[in-house]
Structures are given as structure tokens and as C-alpha cells.
N, C-alpha and C positions, 0 to 999 in steps of 0.2 A: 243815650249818649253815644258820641261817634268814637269807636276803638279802632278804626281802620288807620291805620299807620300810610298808606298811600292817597286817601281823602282826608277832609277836616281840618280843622285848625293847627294839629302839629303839622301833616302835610304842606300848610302853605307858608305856616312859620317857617320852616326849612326851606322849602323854596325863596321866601325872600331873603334868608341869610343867606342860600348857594346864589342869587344873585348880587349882595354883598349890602343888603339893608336891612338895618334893625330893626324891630316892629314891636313894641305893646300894644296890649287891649285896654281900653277904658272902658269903664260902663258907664253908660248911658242914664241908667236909673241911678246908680247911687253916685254918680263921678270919680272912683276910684281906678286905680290903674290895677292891670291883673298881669301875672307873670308868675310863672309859666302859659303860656295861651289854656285859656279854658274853653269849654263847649256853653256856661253859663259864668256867671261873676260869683265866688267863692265870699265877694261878701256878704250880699243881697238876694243871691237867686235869680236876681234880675238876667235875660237872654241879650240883650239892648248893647254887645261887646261891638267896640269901635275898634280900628285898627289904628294906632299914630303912632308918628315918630319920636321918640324922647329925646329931649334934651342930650342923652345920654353920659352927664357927671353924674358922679355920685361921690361917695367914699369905701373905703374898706370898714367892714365891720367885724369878719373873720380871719383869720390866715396862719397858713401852718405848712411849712417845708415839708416836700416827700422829697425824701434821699434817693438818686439813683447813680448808678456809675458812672464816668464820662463817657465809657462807650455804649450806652444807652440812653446820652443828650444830657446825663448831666442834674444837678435839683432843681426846683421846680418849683413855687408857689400855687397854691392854691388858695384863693379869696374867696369871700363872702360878701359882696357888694353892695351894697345899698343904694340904689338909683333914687335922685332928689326926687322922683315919680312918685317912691316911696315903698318898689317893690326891691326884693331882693332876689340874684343868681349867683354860683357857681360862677367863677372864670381865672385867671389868670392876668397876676400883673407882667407884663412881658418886657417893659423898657430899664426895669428896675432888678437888681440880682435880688435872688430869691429873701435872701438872709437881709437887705433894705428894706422891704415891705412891711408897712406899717400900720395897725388899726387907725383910725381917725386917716387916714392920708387920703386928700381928693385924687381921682382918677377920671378918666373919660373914657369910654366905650368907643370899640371900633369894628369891625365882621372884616374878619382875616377869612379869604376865601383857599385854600389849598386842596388842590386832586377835586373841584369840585363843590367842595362840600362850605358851608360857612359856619361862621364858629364865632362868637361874641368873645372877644378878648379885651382888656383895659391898659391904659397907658397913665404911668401916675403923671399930672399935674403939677405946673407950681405953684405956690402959695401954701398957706399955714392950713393945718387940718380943720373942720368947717365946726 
């Protein structure tokens, strides 16, 4: 397995976020989608990892305010996503105050690039939780 942080599949996952595109893996052999990027598929074994675009809706599955002062930006959201792909990440609903985030609530993904770098963040949706 590849641990090199400047090659491999985390390397170019970051790369296509710093160029501001979302990217899963599907596998090939079993047709599941993989996320966090793997070097093989976490469900199967199988190597056969394809690169595609998601849909990127999902819903909140987690979420939980960190407190911070306002002169350190303030609270914050932290979600638990569920992409209709059917994997789950870490991110942030960002169009919604912290303290309105909701489990069940749809959201869409979007790679907020800043200084460079990109970053999967979510926008909550409208319509009824799915």
C-alpha cells in the first residue's frame, strides 16, 4: 500500500479538490462507491477503483456545534454526511447557522478552494428531509 502523502490516491484526491473538483472511487468489481479514496475497495478487495463524479446531495446524518469566540470566527457546525452514493465524510454545512443544522436535512456538496487548498464543504437544500 501507497503511504506517500505526495503520490497515490490521497495526492491526487487533493489535487483535484485544489483544482476545485470533487472526486469518489467506485469499484469496479463490486460497484460500490469508496470514500475516503482507497489504494484497494474496503468492501471487496477488489483494485478495479474508478474515479467519478457524484451526484454530490446527500443528507446530514451527524452534527454537533464546537463553540468558539467571535474572535476566533465564531461556532461552527460539524456534519456527518451521507452522500446518496452512499458513503459518508466529515464537513461543514456553511449556508445554515450552526445552531439550524439538522439530521435528516438534504444538502449538496461543493470544494470551496482557499490559499490553494480545497475542501468539500455543503450547502443545505430545499425541500423536506429525504
Amino acid at each position: 500500500m501507497n503511504t506517500d502523502t505526495t503520490t497515490g490516491v490521497q495526492a491526487f484526491h487533493q489535487g483535484e479538490l485544489d483544482a476545485g473538483r470533487f472526486l469518489l472511487q467506485r469499484c469496479g468489481d463490486c460497484g460500490r462507491h469508496v470514500y475516503y479514496p482507497r489504494e484497494s475497495c474496503p468492501h471487496c478487495g477488489g483494485a478495479a477503483l474508478e474515479w467519478k463524479t457524484p451526484g454530490g446531495l446527500g443528507i446530514v446524518h451527524a452534527v454537533t456545534t464546537v463553540r468558539r469566540k467571535p474572535a476566533d470566527g465564531g461556532d461552527l457546525n460539524v456534519s456527518l454526511v451521507e452522500l446518496d452514493e452512499g458513503v459518508r465524510l466529515m464537513s461543514r454545512i456553511e449556508n445554515l447557522a450552526p445552531a439550524s443544522v439538522r439530521i435528516g436535512q438534504r444538502v449538496k456538496a461543493r470544494v470551496q478552494v482557499k490559499d490553494g487548498r480545497g475542501l468539500v464543504l455543503f450547502d443545505a437544500v430545499e425541500g423536506a428531509a429525504r
